[in-house]
N, CA, C and O atoms as CSV, one atom per row, in Angstrom:
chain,resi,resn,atom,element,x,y,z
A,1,UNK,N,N,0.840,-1.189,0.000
A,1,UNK,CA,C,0.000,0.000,0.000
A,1,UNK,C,C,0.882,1.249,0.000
A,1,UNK,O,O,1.885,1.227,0.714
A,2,UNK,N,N,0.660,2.139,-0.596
A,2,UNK,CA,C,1.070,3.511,-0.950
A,2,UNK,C,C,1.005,4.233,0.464
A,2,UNK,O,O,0.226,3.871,1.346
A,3,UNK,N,N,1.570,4.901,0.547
A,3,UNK,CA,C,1.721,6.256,1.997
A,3,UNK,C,C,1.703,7.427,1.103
A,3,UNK,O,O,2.284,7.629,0.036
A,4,UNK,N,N,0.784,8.248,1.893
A,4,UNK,CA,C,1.469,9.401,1.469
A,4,UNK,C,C,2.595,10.145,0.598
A,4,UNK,O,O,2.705,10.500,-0.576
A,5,UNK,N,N,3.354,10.202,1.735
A,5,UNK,CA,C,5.062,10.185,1.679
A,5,UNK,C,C,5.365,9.633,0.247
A,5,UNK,O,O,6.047,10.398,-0.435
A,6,UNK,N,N,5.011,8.515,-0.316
A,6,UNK,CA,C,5.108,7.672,-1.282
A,6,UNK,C,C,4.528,8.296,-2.719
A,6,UNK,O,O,4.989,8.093,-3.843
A,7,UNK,N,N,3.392,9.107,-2.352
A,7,UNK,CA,C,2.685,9.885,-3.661
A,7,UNK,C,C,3.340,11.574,-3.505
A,7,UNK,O,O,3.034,12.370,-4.393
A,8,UNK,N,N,4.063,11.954,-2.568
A,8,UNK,CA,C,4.511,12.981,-2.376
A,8,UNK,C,C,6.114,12.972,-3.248
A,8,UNK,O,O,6.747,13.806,-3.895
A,9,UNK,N,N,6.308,11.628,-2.868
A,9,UNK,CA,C,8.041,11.899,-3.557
A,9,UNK,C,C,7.721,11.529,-5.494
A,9,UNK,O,O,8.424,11.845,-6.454
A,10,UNK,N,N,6.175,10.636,-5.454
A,10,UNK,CA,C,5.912,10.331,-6.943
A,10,UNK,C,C,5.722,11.757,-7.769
A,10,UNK,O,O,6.313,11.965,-8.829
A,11,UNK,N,N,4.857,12.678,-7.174
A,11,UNK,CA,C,4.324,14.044,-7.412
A,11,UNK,C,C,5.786,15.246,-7.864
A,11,UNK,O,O,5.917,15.958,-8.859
A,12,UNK,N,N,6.763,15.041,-6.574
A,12,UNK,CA,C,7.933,15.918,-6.742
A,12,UNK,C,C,8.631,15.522,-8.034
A,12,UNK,O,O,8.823,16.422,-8.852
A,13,UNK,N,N,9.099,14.095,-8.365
A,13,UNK,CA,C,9.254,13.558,-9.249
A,13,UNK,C,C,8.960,13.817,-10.609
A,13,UNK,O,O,9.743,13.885,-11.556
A,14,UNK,N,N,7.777,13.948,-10.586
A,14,UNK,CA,C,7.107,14.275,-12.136
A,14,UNK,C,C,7.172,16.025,-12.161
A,14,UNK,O,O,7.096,16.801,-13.113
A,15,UNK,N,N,7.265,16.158,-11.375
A,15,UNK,CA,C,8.033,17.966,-11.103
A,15,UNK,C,C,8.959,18.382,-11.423
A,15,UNK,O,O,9.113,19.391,-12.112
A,16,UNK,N,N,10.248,17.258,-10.718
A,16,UNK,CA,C,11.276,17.462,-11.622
A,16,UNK,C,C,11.957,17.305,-12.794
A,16,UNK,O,O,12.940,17.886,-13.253
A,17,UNK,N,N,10.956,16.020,-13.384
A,17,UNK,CA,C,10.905,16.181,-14.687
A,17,UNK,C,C,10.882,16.810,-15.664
A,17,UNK,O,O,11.760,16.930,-16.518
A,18,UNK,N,N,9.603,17.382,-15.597
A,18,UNK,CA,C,8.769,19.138,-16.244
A,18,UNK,C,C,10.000,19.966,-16.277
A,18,UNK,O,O,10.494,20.390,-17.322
A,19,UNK,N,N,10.516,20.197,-14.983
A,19,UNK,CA,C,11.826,21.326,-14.984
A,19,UNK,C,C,12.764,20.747,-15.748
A,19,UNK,O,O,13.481,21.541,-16.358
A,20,UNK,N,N,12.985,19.553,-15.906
A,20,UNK,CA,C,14.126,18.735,-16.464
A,20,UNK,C,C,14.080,19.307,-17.934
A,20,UNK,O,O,14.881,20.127,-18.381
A,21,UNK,N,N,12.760,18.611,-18.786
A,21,UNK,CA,C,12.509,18.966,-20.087
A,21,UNK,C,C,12.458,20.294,-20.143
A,21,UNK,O,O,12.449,20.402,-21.370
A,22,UNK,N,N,12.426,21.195,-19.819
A,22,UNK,CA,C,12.060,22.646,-19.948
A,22,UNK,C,C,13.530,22.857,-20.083
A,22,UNK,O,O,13.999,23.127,-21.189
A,23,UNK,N,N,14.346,22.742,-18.942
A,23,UNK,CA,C,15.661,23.361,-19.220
A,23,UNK,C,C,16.680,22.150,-20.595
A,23,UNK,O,O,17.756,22.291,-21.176
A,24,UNK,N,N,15.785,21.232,-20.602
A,24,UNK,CA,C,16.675,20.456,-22.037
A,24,UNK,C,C,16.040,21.302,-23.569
A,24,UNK,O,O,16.622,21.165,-24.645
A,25,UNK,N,N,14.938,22.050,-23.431
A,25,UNK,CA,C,14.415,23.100,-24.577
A,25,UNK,C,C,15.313,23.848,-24.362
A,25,UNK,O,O,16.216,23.331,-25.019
A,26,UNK,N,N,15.787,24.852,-23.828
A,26,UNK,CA,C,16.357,25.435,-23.349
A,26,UNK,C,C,17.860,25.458,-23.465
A,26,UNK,O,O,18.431,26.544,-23.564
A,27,UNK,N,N,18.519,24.354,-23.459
A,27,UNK,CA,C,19.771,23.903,-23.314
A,27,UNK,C,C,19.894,24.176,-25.049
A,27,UNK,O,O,20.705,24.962,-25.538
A,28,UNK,N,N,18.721,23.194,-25.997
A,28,UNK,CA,C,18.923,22.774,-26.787
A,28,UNK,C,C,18.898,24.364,-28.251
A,28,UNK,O,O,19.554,24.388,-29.293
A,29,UNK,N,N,17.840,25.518,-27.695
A,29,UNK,CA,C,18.192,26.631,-28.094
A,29,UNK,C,C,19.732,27.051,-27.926
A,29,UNK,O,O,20.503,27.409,-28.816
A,30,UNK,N,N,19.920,26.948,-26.879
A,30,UNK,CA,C,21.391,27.853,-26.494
A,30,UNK,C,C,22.556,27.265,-27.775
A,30,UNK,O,O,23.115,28.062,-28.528
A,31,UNK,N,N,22.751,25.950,-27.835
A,31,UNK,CA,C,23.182,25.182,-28.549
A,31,UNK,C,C,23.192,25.398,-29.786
A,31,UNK,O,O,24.263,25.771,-30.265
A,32,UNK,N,N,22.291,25.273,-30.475
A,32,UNK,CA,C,21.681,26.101,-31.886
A,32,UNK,C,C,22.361,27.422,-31.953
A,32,UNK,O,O,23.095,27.709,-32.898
A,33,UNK,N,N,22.172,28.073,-31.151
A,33,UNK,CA,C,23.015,29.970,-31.151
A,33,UNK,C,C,24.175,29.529,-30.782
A,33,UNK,O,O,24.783,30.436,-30.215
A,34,UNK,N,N,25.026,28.157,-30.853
A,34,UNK,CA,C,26.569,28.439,-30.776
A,34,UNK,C,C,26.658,29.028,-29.155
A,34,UNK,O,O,27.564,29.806,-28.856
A,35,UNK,N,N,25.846,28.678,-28.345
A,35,UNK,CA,C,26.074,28.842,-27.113
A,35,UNK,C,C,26.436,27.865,-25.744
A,35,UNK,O,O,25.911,27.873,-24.630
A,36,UNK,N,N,27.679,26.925,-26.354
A,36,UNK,CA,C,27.433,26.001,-25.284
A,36,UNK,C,C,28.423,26.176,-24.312
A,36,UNK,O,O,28.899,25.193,-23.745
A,37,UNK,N,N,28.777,27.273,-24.062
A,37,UNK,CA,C,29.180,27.365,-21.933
A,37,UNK,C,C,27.595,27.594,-21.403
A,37,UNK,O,O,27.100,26.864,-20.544
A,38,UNK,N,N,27.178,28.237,-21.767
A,38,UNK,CA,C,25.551,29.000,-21.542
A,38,UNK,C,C,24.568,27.635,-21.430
A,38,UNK,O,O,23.512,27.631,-20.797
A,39,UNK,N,N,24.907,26.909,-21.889
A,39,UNK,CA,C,24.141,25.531,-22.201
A,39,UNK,C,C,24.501,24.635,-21.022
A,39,UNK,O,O,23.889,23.832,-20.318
A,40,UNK,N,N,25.509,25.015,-21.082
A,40,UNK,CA,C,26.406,24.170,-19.656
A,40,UNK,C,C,25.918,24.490,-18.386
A,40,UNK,O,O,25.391,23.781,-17.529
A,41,UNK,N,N,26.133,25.441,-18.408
A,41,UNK,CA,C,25.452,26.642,-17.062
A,41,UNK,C,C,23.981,26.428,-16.818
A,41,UNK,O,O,23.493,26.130,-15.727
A,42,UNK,N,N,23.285,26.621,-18.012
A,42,UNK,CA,C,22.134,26.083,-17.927
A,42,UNK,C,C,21.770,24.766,-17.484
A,42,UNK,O,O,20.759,24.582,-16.807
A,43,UNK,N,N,22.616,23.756,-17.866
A,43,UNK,CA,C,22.509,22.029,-17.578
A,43,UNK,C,C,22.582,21.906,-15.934
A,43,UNK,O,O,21.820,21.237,-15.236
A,44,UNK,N,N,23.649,22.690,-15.504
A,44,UNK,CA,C,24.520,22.407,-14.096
A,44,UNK,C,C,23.573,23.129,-12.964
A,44,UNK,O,O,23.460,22.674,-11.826
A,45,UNK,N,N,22.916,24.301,-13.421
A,45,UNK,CA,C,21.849,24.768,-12.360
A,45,UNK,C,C,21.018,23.962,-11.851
A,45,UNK,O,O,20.430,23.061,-12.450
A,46,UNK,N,N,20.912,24.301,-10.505
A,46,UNK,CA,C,19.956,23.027,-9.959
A,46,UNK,C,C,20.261,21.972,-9.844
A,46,UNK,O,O,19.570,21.093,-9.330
A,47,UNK,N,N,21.148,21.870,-10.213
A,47,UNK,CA,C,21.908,20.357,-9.872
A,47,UNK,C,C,22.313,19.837,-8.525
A,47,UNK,O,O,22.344,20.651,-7.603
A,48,UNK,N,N,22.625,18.597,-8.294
A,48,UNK,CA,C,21.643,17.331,-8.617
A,48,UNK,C,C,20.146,17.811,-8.026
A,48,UNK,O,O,19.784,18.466,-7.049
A,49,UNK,N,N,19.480,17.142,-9.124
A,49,UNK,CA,C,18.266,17.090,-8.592
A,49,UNK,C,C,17.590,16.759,-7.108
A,49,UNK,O,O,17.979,15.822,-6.410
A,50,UNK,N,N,16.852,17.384,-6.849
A,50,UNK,CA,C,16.559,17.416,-4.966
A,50,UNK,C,C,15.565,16.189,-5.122
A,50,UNK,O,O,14.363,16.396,-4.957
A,51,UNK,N,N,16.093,14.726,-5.483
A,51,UNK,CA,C,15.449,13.147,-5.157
A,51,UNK,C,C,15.923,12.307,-5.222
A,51,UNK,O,O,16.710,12.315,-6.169
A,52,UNK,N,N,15.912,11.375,-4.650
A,52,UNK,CA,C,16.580,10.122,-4.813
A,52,UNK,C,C,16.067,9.332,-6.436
A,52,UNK,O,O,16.763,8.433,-6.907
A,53,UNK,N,N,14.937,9.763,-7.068
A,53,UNK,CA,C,14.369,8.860,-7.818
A,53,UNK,C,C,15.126,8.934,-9.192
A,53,UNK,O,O,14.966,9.958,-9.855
A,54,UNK,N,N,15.850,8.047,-9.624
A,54,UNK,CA,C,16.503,7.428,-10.596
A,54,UNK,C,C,16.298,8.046,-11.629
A,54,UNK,O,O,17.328,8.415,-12.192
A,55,UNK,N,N,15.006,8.408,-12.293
A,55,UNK,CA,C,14.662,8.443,-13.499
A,55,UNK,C,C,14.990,10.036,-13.766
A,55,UNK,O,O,15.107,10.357,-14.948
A,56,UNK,N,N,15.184,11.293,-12.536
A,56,UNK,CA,C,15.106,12.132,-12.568
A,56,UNK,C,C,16.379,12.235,-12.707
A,56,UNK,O,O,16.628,13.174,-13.463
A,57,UNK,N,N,17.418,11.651,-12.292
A,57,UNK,CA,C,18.899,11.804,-12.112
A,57,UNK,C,C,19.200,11.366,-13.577
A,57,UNK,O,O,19.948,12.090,-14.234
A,58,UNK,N,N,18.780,10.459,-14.035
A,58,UNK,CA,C,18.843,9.937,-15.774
A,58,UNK,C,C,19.022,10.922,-16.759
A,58,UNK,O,O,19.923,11.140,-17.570
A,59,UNK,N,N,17.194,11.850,-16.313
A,59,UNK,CA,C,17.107,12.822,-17.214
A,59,UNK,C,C,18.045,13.799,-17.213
A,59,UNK,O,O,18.524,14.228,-18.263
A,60,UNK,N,N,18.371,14.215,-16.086
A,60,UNK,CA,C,19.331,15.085,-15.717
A,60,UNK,C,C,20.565,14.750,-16.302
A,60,UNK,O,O,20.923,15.807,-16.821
A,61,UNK,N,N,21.279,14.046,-16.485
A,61,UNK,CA,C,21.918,13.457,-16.745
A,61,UNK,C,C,22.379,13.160,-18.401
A,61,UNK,O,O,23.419,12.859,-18.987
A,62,UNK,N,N,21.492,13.331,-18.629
A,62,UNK,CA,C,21.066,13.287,-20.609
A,62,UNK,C,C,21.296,14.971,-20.873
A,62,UNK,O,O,22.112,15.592,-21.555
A,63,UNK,N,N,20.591,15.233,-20.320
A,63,UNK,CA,C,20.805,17.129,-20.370
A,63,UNK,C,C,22.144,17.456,-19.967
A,63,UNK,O,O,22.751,18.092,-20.829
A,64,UNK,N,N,22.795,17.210,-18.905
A,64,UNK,CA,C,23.965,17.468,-18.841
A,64,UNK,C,C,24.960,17.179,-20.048
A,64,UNK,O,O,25.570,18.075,-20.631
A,65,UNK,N,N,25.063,15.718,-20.382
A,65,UNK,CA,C,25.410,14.888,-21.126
A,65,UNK,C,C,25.970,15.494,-22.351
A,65,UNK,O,O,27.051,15.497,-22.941
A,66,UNK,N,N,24.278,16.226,-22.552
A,66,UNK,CA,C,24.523,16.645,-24.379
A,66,UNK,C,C,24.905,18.001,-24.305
A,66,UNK,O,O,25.317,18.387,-25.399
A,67,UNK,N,N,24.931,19.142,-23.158
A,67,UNK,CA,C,25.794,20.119,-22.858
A,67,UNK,C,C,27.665,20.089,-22.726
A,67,UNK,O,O,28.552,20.881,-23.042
A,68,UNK,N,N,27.628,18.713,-22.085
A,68,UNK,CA,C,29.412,18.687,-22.159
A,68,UNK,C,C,29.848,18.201,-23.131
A,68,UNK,O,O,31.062,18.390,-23.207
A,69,UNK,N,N,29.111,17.199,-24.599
A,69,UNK,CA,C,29.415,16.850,-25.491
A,69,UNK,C,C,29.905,18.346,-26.344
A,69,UNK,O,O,30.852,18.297,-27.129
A,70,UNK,N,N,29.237,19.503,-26.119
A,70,UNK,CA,C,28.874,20.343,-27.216
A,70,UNK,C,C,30.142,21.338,-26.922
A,70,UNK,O,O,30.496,22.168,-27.759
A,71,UNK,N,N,30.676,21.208,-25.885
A,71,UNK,CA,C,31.814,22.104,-25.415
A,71,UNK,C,C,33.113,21.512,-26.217
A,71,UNK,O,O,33.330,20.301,-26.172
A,72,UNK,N,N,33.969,22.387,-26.949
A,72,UNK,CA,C,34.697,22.275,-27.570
A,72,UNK,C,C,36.286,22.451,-27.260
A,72,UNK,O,O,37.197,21.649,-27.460
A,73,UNK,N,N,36.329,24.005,-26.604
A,73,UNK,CA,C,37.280,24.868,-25.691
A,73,UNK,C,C,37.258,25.120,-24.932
A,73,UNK,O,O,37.120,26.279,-24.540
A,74,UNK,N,N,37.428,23.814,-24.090
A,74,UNK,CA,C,37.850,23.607,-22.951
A,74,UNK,C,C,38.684,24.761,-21.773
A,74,UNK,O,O,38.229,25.095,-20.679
A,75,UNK,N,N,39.889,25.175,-22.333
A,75,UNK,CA,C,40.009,26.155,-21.712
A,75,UNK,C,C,39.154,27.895,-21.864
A,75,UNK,O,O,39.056,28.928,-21.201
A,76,UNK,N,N,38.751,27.416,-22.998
A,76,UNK,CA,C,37.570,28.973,-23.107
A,76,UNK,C,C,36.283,28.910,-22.158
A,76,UNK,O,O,35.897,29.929,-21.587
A,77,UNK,N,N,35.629,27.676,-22.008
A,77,UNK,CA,C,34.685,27.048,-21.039
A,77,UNK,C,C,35.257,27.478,-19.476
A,77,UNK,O,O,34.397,27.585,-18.602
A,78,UNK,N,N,36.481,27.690,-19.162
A,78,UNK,CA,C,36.632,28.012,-17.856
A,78,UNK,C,C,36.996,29.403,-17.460
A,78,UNK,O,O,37.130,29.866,-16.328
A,79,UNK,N,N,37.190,30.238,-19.157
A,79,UNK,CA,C,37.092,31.626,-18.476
A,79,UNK,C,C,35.569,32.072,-18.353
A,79,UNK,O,O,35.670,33.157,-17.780
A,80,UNK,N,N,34.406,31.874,-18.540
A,80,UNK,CA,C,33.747,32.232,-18.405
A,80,UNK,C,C,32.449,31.312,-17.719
A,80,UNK,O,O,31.291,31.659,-17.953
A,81,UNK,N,N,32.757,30.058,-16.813
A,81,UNK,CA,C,32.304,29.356,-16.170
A,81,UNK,C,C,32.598,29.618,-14.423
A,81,UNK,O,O,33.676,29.387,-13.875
A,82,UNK,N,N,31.453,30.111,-13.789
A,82,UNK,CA,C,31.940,30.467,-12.461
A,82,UNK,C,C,32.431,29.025,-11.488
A,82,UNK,O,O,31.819,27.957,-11.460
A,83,UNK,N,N,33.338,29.266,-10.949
A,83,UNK,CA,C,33.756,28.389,-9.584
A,83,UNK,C,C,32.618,28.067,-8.905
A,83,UNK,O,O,32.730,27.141,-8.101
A,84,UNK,N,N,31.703,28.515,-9.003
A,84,UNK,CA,C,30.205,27.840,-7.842
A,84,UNK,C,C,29.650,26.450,-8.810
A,84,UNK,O,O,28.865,25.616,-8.358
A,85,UNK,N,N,30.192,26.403,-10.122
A,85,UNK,CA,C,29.844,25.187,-10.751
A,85,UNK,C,C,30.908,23.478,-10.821
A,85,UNK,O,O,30.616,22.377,-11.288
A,86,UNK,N,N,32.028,23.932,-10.198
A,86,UNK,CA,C,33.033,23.334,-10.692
A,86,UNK,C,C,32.930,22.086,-9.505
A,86,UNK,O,O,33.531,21.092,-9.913
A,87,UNK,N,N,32.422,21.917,-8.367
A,87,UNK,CA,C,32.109,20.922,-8.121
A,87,UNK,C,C,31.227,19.721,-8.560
A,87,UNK,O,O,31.619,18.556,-8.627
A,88,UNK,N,N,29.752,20.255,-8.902
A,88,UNK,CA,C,28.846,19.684,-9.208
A,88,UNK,C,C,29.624,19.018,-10.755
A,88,UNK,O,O,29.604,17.857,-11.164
A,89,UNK,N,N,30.317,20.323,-11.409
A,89,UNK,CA,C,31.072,19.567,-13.043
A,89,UNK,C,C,31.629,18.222,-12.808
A,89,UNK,O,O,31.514,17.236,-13.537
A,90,UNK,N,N,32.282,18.330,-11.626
A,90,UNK,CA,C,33.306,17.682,-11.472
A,90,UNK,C,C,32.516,16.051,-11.158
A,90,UNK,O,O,33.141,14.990,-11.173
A,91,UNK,N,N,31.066,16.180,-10.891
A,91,UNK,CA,C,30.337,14.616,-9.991
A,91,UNK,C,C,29.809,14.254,-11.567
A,91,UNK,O,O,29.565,13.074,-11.819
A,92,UNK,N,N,29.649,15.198,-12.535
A,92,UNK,CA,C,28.813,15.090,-13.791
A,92,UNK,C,C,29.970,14.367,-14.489
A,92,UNK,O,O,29.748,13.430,-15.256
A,93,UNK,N,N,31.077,14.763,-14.248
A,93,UNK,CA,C,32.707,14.201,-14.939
A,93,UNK,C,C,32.218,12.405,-14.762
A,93,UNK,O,O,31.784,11.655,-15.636
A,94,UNK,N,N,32.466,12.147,-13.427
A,94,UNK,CA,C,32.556,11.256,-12.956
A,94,UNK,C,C,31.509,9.828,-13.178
A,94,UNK,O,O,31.621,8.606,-13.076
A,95,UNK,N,N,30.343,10.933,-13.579
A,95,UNK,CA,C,29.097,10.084,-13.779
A,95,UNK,C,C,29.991,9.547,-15.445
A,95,UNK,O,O,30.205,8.405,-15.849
A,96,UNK,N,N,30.194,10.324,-15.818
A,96,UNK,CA,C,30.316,9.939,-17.753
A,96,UNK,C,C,31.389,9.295,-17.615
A,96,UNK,O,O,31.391,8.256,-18.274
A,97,UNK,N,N,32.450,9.515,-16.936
A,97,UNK,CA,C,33.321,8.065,-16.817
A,97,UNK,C,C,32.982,6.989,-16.743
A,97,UNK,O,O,33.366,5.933,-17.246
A,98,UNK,N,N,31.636,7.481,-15.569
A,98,UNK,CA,C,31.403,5.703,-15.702
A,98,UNK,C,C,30.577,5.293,-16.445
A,98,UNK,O,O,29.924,4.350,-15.999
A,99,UNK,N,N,30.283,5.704,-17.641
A,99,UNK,CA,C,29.382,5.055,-18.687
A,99,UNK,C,C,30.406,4.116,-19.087
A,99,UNK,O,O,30.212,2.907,-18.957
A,100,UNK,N,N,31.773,4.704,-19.694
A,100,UNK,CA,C,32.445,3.176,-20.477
A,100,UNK,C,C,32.721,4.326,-21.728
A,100,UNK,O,O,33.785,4.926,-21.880
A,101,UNK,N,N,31.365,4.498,-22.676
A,101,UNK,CA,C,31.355,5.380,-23.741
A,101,UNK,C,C,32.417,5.881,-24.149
A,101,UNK,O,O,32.732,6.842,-23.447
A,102,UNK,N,N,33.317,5.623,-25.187
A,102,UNK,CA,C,34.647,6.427,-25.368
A,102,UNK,C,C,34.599,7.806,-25.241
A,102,UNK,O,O,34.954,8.599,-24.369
A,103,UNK,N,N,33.822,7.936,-26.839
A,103,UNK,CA,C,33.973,9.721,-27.255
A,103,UNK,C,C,33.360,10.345,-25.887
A,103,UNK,O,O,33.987,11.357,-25.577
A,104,UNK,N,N,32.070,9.959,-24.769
A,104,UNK,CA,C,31.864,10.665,-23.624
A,104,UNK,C,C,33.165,10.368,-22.325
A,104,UNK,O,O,33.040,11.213,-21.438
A,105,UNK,N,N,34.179,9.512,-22.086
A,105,UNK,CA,C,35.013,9.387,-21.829
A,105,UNK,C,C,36.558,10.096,-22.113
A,105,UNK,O,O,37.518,10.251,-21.358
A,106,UNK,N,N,36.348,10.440,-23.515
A,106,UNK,CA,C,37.366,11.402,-23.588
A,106,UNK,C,C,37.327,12.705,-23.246
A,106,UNK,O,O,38.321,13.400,-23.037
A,107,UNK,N,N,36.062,13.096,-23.174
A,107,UNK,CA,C,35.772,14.630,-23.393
A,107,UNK,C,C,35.758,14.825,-21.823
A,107,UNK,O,O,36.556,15.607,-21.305
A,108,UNK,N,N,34.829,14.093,-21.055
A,108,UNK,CA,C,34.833,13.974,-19.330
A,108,UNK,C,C,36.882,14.344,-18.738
A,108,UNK,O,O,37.300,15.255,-18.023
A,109,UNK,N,N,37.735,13.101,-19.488
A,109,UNK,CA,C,38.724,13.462,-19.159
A,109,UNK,C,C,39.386,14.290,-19.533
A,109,UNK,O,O,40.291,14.667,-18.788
A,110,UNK,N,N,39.163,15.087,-21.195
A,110,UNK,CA,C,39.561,16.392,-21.406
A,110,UNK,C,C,39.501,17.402,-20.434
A,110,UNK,O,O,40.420,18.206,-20.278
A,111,UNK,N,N,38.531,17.403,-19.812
A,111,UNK,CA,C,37.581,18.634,-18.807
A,111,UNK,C,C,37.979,18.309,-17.458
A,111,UNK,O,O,37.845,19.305,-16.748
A,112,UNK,N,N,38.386,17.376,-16.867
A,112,UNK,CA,C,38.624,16.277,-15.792
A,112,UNK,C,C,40.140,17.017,-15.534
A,112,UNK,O,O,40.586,17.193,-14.401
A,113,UNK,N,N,40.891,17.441,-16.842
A,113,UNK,CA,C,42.089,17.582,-16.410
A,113,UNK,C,C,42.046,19.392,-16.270
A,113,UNK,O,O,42.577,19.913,-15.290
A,114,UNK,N,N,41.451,20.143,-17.210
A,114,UNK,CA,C,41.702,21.037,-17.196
A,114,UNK,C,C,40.802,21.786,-15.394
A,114,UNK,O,O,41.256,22.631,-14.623
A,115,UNK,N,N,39.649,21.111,-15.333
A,115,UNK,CA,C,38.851,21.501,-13.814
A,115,UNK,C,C,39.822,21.064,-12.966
A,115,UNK,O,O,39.736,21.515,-11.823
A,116,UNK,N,N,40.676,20.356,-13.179
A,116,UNK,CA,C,41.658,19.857,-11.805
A,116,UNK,C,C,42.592,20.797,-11.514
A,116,UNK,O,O,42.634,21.294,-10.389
A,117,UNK,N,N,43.463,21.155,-12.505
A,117,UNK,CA,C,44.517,22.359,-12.564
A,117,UNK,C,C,43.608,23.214,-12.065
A,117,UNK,O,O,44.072,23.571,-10.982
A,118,UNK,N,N,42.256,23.907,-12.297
A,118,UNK,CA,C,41.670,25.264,-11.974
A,118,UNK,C,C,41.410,25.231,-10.446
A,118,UNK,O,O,41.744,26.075,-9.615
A,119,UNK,N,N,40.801,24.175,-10.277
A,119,UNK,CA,C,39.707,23.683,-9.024
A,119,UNK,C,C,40.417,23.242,-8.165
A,119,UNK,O,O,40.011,23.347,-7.007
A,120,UNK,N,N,41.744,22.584,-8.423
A,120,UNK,CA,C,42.629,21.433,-7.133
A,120,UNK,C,C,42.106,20.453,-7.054
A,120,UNK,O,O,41.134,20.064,-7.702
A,121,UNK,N,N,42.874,19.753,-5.983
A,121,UNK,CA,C,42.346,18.384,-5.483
A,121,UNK,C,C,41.145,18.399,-4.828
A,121,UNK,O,O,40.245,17.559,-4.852
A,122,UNK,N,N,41.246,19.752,-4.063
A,122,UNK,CA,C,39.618,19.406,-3.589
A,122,UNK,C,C,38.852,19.379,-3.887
A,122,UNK,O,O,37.846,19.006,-3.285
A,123,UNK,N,N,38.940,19.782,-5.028
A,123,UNK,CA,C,37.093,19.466,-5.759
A,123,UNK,C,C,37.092,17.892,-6.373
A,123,UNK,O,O,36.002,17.320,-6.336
A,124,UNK,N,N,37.972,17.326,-6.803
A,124,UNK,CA,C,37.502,15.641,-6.848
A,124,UNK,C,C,37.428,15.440,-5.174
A,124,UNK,O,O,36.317,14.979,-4.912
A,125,UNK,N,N,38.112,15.600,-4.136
A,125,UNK,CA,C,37.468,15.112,-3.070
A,125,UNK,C,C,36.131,15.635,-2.471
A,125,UNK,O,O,35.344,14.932,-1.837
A,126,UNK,N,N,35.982,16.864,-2.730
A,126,UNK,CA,C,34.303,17.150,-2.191
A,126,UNK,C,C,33.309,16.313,-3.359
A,126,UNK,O,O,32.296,15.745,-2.951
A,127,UNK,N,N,33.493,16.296,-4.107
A,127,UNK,CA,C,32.761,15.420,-5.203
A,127,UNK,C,C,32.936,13.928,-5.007
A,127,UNK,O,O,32.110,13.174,-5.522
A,128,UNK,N,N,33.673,13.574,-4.492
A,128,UNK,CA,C,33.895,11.820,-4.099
A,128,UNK,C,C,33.061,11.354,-2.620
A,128,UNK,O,O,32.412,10.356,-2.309
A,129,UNK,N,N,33.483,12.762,-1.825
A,129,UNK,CA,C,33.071,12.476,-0.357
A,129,UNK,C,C,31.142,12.899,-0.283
A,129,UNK,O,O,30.305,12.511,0.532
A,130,UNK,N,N,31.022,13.616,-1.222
A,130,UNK,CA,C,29.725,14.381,-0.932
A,130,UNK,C,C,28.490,12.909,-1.326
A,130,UNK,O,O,28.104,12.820,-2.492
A,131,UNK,N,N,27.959,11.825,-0.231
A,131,UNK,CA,C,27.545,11.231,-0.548
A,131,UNK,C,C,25.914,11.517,-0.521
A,131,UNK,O,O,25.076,10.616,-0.553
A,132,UNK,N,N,25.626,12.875,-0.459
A,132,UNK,CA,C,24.358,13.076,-0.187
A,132,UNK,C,C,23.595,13.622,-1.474
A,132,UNK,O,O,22.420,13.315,-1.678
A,133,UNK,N,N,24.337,14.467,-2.356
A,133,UNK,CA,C,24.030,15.065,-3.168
A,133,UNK,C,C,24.639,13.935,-4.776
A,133,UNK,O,O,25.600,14.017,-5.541
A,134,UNK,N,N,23.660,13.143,-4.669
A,134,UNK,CA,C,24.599,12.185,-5.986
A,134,UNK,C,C,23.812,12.626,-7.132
A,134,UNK,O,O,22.609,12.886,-7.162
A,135,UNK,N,N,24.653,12.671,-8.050
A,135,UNK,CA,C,24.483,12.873,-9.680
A,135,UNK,C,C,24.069,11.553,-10.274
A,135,UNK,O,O,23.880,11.454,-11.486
């Protein structure tokens, strides 16, 4: 039997969805105008999604996905990418490593190296240790 609680986290869910697709319209304009730090920025806001539920972290995840595919200049991406993003980049890195996926594997570690030099070590460790906020 269902609880509450149970149709409350189903409800938030399909909430964050809606926001999900909205900012993947969104992403997917910026993109089109040759805008993908802006796309990025756009992907990484709000991030991770405020649920445990899988399908929302997926979507999220796809949106991110096709924002870090689209980034080219790498070091141009970090003059104009604020430091309040470079953690969360850094758990989104980590997620696409672990797909396997080459071409999303290379580009994760393209970005992997250049956020490390910017960011330090501590941002792979707040991103390794932060077990609350998972991507």
């Amino acid at each position: 039997m269902a609880t509450t609680c149970d149709f409350v986290e189903a409800d938030n869910a399909e909430a964050i969805i809606t926001r999900i697709e909205h900012k993947s319209r969104k992403i997917e304009s910026l993109l089109k105008q040759l805008k993908p730090v802006e796309a990025l920025k756009t992907a990484l806001e709000g991030s991770p999604p405020n649920t445990r539920d899988e399908r929302c972290k997926s979507a999220n995840w796809i949106v991110v996905h096709r924002a870090l595919m689209a980034i080219k200049d790498v070091d141009g991406m970090f003059s104009s990418l604020d430091p309040e993003y470079y953690d969360i980049l850094m758990k989104y890195l980590y997620r696409g490593l672990s797909t396997g996926d080459r071409p999303t594997c290379d580009q994760c570690l393209r970005i992997h190296e250049k956020l490390t030099e910017r960011a330090g070590l501590g941002c792979i460790l707040r991103s390794l240790a932060d077990t609350v906020n998972t991507v």
